[in-house]
ROMARLO-962169 format. One record per residue (C-alpha): x, y, z. Coordinates in steps of 0.1 Angstrom, whole numbers. Each point is the difference from the previous one (the first is absolute). Example, Ala and Ser with C-alpha at 12.3 -4.5 7.8 and 13.67 -1.06 7.14 Angstrom:
% residues 2
+-------+-------+-------+
!     X !     Y !     Z !
+-------+-------+-------+
!   123 !   -45 !    78 !
!    14 !    34 !    -7 !
+-------+-------+-------+
END
This chain:
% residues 578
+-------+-------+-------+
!     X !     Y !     Z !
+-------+-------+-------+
! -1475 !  1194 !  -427 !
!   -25 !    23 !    17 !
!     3 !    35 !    -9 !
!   -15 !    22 !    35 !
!   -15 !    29 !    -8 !
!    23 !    14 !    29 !
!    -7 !    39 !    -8 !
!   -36 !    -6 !    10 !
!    -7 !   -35 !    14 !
!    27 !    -1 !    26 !
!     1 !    37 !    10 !
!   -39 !     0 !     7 !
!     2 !   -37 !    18 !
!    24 !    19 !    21 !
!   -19 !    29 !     8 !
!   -33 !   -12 !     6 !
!   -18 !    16 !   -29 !
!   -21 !   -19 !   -26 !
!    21 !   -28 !   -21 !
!     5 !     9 !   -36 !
!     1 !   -33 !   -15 !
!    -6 !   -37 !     1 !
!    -8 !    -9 !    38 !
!   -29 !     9 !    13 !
!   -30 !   -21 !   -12 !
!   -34 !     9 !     1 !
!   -39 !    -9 !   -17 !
!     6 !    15 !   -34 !
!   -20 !    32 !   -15 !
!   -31 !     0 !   -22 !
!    20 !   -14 !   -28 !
!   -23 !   -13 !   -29 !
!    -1 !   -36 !   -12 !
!    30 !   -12 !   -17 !
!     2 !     4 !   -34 !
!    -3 !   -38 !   -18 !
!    15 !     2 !   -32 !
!    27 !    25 !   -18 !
!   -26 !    25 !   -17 !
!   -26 !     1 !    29 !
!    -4 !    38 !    15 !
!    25 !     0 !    26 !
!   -18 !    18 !    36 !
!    23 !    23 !     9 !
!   -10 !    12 !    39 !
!    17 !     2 !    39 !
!    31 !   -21 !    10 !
!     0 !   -15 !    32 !
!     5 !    16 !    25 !
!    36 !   -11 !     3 !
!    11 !    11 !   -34 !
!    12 !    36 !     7 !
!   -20 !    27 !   -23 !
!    14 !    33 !     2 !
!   -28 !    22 !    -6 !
!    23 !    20 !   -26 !
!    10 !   -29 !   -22 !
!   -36 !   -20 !    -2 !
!    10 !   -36 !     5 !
!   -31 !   -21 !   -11 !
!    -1 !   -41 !    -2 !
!   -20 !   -26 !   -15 !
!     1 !   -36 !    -6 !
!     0 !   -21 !   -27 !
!    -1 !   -42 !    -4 !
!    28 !   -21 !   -12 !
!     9 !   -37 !    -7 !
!    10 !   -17 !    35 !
!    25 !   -22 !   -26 !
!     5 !    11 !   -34 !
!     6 !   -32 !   -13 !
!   -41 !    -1 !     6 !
!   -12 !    33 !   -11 !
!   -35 !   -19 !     6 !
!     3 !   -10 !    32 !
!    -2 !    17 !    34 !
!     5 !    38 !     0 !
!    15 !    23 !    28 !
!    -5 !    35 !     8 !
!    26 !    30 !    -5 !
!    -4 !    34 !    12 !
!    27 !    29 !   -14 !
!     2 !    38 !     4 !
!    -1 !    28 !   -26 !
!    11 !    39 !     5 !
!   -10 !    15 !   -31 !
!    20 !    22 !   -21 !
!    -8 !    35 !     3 !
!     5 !     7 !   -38 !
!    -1 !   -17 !   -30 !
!    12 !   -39 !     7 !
!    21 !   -14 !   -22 !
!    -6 !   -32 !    21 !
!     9 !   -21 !    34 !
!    26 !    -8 !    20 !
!     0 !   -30 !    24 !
!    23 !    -2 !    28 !
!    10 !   -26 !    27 !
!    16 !     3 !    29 !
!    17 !   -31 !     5 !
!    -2 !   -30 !    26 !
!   -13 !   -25 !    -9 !
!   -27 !    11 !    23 !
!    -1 !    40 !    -4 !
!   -30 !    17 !    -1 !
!    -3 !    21 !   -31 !
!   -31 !    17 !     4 !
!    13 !    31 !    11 !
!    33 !     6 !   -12 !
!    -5 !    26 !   -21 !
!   -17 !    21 !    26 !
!    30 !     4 !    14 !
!    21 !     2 !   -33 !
!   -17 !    24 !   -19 !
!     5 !    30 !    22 !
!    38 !    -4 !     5 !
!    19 !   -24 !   -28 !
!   -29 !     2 !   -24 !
!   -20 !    29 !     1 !
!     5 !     9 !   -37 !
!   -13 !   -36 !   -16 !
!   -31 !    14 !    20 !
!   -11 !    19 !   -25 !
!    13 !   -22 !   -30 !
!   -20 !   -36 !     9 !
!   -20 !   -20 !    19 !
!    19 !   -13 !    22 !
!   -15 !   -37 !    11 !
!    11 !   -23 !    29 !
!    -9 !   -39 !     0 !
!    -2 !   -16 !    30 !
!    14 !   -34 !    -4 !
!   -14 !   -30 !     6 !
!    -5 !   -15 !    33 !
!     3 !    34 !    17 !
!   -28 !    15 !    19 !
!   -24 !    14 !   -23 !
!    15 !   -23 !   -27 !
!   -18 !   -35 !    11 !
!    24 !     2 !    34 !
!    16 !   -36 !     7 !
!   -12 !    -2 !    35 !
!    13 !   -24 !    26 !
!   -29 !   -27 !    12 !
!    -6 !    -1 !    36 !
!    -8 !   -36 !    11 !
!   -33 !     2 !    22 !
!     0 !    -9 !    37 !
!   -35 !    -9 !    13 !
!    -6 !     0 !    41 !
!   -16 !   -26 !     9 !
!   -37 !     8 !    17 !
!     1 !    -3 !    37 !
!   -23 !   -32 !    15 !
!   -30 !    13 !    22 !
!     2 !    10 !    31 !
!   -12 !   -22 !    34 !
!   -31 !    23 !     2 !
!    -5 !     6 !   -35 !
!    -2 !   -39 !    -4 !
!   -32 !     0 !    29 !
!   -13 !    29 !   -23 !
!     0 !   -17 !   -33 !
!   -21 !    34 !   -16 !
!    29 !    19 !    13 !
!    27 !   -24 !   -14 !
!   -15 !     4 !   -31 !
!     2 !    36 !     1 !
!    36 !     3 !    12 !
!    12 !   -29 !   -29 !
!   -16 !    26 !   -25 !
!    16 !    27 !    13 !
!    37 !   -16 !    -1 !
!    -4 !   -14 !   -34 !
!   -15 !    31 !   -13 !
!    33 !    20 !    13 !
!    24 !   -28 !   -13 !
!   -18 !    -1 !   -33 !
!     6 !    40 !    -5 !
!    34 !    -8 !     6 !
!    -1 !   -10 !   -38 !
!   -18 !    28 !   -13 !
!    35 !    15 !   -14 !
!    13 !   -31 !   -16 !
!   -31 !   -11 !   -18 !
!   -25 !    25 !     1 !
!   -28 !   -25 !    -6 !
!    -6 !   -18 !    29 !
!   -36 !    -7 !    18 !
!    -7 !    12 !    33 !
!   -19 !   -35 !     0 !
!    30 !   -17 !    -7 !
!    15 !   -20 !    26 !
!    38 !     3 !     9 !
!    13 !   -28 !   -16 !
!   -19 !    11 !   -33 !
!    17 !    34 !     7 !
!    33 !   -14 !     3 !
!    -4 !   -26 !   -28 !
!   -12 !    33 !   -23 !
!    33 !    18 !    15 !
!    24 !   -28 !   -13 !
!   -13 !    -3 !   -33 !
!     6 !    36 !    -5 !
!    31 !    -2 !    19 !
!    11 !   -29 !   -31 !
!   -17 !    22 !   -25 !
!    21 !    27 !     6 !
!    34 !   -17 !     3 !
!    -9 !   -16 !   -36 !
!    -9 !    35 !   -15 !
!    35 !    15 !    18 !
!    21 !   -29 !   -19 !
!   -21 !     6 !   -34 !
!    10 !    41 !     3 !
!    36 !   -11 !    17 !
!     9 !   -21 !   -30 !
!   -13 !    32 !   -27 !
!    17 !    29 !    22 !
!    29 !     6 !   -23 !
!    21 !    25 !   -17 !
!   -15 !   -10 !   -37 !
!   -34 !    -6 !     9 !
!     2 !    38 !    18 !
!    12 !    14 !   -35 !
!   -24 !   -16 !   -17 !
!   -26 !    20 !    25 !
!    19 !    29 !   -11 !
!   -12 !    -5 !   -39 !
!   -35 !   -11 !    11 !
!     2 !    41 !    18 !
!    11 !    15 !   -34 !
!   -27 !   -20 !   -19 !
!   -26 !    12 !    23 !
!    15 !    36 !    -1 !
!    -2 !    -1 !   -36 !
!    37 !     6 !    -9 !
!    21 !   -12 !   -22 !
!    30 !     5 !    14 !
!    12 !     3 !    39 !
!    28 !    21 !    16 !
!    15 !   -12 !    30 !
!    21 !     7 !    33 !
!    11 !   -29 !    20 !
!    24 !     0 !    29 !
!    14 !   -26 !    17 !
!   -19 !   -30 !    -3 !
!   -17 !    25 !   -27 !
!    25 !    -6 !   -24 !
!     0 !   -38 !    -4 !
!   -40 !     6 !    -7 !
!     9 !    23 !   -21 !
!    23 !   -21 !   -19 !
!   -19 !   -30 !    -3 !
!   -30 !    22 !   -12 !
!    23 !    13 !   -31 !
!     7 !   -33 !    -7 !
!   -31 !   -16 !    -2 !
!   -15 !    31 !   -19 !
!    23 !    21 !   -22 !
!   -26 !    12 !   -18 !
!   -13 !    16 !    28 !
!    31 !    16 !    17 !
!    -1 !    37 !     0 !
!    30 !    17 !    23 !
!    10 !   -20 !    31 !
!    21 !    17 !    27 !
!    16 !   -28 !    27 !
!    13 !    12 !    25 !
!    24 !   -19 !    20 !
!    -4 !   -35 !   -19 !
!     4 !   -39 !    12 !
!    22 !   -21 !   -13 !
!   -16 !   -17 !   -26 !
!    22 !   -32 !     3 !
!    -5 !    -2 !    42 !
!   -37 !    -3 !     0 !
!    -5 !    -5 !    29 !
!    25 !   -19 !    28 !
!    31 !    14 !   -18 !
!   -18 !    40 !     0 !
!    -7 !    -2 !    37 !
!    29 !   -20 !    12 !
!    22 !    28 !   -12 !
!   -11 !    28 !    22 !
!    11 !    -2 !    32 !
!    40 !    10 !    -3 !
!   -12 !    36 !   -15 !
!   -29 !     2 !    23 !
!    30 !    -5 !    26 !
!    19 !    24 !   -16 !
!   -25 !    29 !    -2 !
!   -12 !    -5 !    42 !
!    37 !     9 !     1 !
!    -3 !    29 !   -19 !
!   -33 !    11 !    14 !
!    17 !    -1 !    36 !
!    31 !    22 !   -16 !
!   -23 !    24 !   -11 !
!   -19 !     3 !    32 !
!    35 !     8 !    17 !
!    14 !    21 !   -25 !
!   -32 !    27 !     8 !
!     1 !    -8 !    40 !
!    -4 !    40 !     0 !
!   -37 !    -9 !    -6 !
!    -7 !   -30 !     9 !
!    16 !    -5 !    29 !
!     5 !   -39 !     0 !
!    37 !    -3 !    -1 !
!    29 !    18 !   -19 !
!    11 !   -38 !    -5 !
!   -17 !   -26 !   -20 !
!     9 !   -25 !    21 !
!   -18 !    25 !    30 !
!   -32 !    -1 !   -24 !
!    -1 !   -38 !    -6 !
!     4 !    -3 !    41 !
!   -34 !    22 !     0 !
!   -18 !   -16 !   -24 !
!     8 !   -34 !     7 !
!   -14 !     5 !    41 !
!   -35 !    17 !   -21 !
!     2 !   -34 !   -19 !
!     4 !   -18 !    28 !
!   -23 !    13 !    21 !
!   -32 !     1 !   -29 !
!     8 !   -36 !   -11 !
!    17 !   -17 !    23 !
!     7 !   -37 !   -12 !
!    14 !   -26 !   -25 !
!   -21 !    19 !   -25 !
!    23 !    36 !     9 !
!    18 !     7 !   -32 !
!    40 !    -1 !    13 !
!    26 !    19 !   -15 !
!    37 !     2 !     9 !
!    11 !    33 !    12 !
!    20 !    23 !   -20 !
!    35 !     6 !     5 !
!    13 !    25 !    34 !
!    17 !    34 !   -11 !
!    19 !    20 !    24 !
!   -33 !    15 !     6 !
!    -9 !   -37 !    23 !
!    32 !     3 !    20 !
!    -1 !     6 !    38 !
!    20 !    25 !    10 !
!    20 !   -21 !    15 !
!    13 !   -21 !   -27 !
!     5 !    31 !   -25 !
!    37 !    -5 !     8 !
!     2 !   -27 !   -20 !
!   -27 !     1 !   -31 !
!    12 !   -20 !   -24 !
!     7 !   -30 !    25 !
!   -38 !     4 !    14 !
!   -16 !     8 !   -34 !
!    17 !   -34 !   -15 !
!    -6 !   -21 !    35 !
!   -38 !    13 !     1 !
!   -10 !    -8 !   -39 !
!    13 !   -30 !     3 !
!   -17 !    -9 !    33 !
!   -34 !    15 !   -11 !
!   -14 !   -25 !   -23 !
!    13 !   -32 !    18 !
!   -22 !    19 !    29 !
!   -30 !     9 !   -21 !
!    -3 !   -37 !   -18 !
!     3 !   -14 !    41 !
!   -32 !    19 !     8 !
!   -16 !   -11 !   -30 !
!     5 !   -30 !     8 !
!   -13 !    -2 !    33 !
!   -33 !    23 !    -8 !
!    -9 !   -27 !   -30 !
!   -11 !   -20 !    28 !
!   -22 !    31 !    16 !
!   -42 !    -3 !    -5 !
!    -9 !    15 !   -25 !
!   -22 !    32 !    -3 !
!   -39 !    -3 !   -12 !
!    -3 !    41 !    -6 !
!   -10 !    10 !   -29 !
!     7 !    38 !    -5 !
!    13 !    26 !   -21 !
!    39 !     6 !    14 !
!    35 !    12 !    -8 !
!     6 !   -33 !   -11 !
!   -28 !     7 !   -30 !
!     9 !    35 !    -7 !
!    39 !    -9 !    -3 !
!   -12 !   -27 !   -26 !
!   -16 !    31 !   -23 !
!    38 !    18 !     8 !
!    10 !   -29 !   -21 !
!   -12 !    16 !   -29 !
!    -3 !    35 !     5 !
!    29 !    24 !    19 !
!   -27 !    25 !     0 !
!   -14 !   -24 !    30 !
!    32 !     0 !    21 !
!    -8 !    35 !    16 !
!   -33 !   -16 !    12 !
!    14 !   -31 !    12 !
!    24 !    29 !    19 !
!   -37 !    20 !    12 !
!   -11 !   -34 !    11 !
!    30 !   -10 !    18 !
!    -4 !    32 !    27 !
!   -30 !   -10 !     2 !
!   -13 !   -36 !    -3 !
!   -36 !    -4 !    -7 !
!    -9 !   -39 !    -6 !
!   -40 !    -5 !   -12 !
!   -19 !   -27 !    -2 !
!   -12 !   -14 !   -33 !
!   -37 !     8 !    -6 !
!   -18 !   -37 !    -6 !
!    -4 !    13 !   -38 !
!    39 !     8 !    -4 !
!     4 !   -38 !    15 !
!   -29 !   -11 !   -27 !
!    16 !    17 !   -30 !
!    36 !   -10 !     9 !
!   -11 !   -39 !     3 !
!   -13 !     9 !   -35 !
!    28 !    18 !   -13 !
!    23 !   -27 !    14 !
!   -19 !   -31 !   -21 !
!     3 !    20 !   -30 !
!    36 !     1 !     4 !
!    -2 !   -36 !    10 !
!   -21 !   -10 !   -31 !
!    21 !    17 !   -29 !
!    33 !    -6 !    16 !
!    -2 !   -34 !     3 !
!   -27 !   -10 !   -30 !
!    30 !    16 !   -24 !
!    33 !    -8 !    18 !
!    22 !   -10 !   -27 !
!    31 !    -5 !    21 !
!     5 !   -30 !    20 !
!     6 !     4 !    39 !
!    27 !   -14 !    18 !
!   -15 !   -26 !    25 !
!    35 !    -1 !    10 !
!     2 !    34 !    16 !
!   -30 !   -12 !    25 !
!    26 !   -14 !    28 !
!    26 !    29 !    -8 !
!   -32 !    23 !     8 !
!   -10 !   -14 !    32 !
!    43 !     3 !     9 !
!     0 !    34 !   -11 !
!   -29 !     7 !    21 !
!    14 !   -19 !    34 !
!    31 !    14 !    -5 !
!    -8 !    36 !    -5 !
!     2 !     7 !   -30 !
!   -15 !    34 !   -12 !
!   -35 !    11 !    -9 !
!    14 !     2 !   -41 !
!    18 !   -32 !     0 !
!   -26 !   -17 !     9 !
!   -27 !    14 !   -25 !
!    22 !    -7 !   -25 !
!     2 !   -36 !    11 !
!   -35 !    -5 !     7 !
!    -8 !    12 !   -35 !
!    25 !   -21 !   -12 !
!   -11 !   -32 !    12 !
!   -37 !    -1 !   -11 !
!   -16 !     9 !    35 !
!   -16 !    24 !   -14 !
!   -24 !   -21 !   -22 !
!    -5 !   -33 !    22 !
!   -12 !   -28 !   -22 !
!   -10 !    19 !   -27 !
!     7 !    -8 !   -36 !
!     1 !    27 !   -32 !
!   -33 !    -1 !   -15 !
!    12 !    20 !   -30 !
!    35 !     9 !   -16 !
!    13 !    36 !    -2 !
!    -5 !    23 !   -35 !
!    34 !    -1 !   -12 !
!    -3 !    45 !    -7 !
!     8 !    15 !   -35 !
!    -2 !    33 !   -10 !
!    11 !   -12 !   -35 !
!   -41 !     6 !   -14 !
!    -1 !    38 !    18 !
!    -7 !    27 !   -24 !
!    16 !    27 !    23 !
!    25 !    -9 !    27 !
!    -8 !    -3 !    36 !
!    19 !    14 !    27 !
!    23 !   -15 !    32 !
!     9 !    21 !    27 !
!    23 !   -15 !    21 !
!    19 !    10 !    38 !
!    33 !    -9 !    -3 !
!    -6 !   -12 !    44 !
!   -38 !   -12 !    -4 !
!    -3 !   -21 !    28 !
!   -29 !   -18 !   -15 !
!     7 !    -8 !   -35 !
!    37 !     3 !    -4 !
!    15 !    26 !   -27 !
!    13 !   -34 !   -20 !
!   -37 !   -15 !    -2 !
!    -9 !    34 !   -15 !
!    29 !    -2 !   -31 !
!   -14 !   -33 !    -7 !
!   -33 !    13 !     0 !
!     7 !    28 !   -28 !
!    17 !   -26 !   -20 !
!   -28 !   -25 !    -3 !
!   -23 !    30 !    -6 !
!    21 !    18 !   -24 !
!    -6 !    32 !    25 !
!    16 !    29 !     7 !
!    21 !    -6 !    32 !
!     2 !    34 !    24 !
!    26 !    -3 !    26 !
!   -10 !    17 !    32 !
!    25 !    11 !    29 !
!    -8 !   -14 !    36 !
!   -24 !   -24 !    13 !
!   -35 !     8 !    -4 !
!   -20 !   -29 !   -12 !
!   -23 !    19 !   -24 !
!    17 !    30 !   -16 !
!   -33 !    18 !   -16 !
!   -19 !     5 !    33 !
!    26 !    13 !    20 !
!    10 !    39 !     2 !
!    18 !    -1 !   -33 !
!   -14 !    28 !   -22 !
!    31 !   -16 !   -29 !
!   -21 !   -34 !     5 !
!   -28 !    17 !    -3 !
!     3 !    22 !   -29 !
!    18 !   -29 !   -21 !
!   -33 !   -29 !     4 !
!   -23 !    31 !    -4 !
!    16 !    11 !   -34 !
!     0 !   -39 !    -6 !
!   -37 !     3 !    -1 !
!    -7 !    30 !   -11 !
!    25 !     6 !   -29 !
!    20 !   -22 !   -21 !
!     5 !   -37 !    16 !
!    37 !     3 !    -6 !
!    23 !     4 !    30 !
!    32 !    17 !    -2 !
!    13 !     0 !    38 !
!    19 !   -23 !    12 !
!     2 !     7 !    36 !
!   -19 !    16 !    31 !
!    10 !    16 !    33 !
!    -8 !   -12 !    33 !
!   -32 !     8 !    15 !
!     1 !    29 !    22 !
!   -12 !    -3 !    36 !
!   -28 !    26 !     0 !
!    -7 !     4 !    36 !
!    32 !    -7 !    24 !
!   -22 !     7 !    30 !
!   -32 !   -20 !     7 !
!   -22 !     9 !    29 !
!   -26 !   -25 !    -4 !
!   -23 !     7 !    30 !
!    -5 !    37 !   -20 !
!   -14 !   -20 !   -31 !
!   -35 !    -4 !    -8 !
+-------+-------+-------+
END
């Protein structure tokens, strides 16, 4: 379950200014050698230049080594880097954090946190992200690129009368189509000929596809917590705090199971279901993503006074769906079924007889809409890669505080083109949540669902039916087997109780998976109002003042509910944002 960091991520990817987290790469800083064994003098120094460092908060990184596999503590090692802000009094300790995924950048995250949500643990700790394994700066699990080699041309007619010249002109080629390989191994001899060039590229090319199976096969929720322990050990503490959300909270989990002894107070915020992990947790999603595009669209048309897309939501679905459309275009265009016409839809000439239109018309409309999907499931699809409406609705998923930018975006469209390091880090990002999705997937597809998923698809089904089949039915991990078995959480071991809070509509890990979560963990369970996948970093000063006290005070937790988030801003004019 990723967890965007939509307040900052999406709004800047949006406007053009710098991205605050997780997906522009670049050559890191003058961090120091990794540190090689807990108890080594950790180099604190510069992030990379893609780790966000707001000059007021101090964000430094360093690196440190850990066991590739840790049933060979021996054996290979891999490279981790994490961040630290430092506490600006007396620490009484850390605080980890993740943002979910599998495949989320943590780096920066509490950049962004500390001056909203968590500005006064600031003070109070050292607050300490881990990137996880497999991620860039985290020994990235990088596709291999198989080599092509062109051939060298023969010699020209005059250049074979001029055999002096022929020699000259063979030295030439094969000295540009041995540079050729100069990115993939590094090593290679001017001298060399083409085939030694090309013989040199493939063993490198095989090198590399045996090293991304060996870190494939160890990318994995346990193995990432036990990275976790290796941090506190090389920090020097006995004991870690955490806040996880999302995919956060089943590392979380699994890190209080495996060591109880050093659990301090864990916040999770908007927690899998332990028992789903992982075709059951994100087969599930799709009817209450459905639902809250519906509601997204309502609210749109309920403020038409400023937005100005449609005092209906079915008026507002028409306009987004032509944006969609039109950036997409495709099989690959995410379909959804319109909502239902109000009187608002009628043409004047049929307001004579509402209730006979209004019934004729709703029941017309989907028959209509699944048509058309079915005949544009056969339409070529679309190679753009870009920064859309279609990405920013998928962060209004989680966050209503998104919908009026989805609304600024909509009177103005503004597609952009992923920069080749967004496309590198989302490969990345995307074989993480390959590896640890599918190395750990206790629950058996459904093989079965594979010919109801290519029916649904040729017959029109919508964008949310089919995810949940696709999920469903083992697509998503082709052919590969469970290298390892789930922790089965307990909280049963924990000194002092963690804490669940849970959206009673969280489109990504349902309100239910949440309950079961707080039972296995013996946590206290918060209710929240509304929708918002991740309660503590929204606008929610009740949120916020409840996990801060959690920290800071007594661990005990009296509060058995939250409000909704508030929409800070209901007017986003994102060309004015820099």
């Amino acid at each position: 379950m990723a967890f965007p960091r939509t307040h900052h991520k999406i709004l800047s990817l949006m406007t053009g200014t710098a991205l605050a987290a997780g997906l522009l790469t670049s050559p890191a800083a003058a961090v120091a050698q990794a540190a090689e064994h807990p108890g080594d003098a950790l180099h604190w120094g510069p992030c990379p230049k893609d780790v966000l460092n707001n000059p007021a908060y101090h964000v430094q990184c360093t690196t440190f080594k850990v066991p590739l596999d840790y049933r060979k503590p021996g054996d290979k090692k891999i490279t981790i880097m994490m961040s630290r802000i430092k506490a600006t009094g007396h620490s009484r300790g850390i605080i980890l954090n993740n943002p979910g995924g599998p495949g989320g950048s943590a780096l920066n995250m509490w950049s962004w946190m500390v001056p909203t949500d968590a500005g006064p643990l600031h003070k109070h700790f050292d607050l300490i992200s881990v990137q996880p394994r497999g991620l860039q700066h985290a020994t990235p699990l990088k596709s291999c690129v198989k080599p092509t080699v062109p051939e060298i041309e023969s010699p020209k007619r005059d250049e074979k009368k001029n055999p002096q010249k022929a020699f000259a002109g063979a030295k030439e080629k094969a000295t540009k189509a041995v540079s050729k390989f100069q990115r993939l191994v590094g090593n290679v001899d001017p001298k060399d000929t083409a085939t030694k060039a090309k013989e040199k590229a493939q063993a490198e090319y095989e090198r590399c596809v045996k090293d991304y199976q060996t870190l494939f096969d160890q990318v994995t929720t346990e193995n990432t917590v036990r990275d976790f322990d290796m941090a506190r050990q090389y920090l020097g503490e006995q004991k870690i705090n955490y806040y996880g959300a999302s995919y956060g909270t089943w590392l979380g989990a699994v890190y209080a199971t495996i060591f109880p002894e050093h659990t301090g107070r864990f916040v999770l915020d908007s927690a899998v279901d332990p028992s789903g992990i992982w075709t059951n947790d994100f087969g599930n999603q799709g009817d209450m993503q459905r639902r809250r595009m519906y509601e997204m669209f309502d609210f749109i048309a309920a403020h038409d006074d400023l937005y100005h897309l449609g005092d209906t939501p079915l008026k507002v679905y028409t306009k987004w769906y032509r944006i969609i459309e039109k950036e997409m275009h495709g099989p690959g265009t995410p379909r959804l079924s319109a909502p239902p016409a109000q009187i608002g839809d009628m043409p004047p000439e049929f307001r004579h007889n509402v209730q006979l239109y209004l019934k004729g018309y709703n029941l017309a409309r989907p028959v209509a809409d699944r048509i058309e999907r079915a005949i544009r499931a056969w339409q070529v699809p679309s190679t753009k890669q870009e920064h859309n409406l279609w990405e920013l609705t998928g962060a209004a998923f989680v966050s209503r505080s998104v919908w009026p930018v989805v609304a600024a975006y909509m009177q103005k469209p503004r597609p952009k083109p992923l920069t080749k390091e967004e496309k590198d880090e989302q490969v990345i990002s995307a074989n993480v949540f390959m590896a640890v999705t599918c190395n750990e997937d206790a629950v058996k597809p459904s093989p079965a669902n594979l010919p109801a998923t290519v029916a649904a698809y040729f017959s029109g089904e919508d964008f949310f039916t089919l995810k949940n089949l696709i999920v469903t039915s083992g697509m998503m991990c082709p052919g590969i087997a469970p290298t390892t078995t789930p922790v089965q959480v307990t909280g049963e071991y924990l000194t002092i109780r963690p804490v669940v809070l849970q959206s009673v509509y969280d489109t990504q890990t349902p309100y239910s998976g949440g309950v079961k979560m707080a039972n296995a963990m013996n946590a206290y369970f918060v209710k929240t109002e509304g929708g918002d996948h991740g309660v503590y970093v929204r606008h929610n000063p009740a949120a916020w003042k409840l996990v801060n006290d959690y920290y800071l005070k007594d661990p005990v937790v009296t509060r058995a509910s939250l409000p909704y988030a508030t929409v800070e801003k209901m007017v986003v004019k994102l060309d004015a944002q820099k």
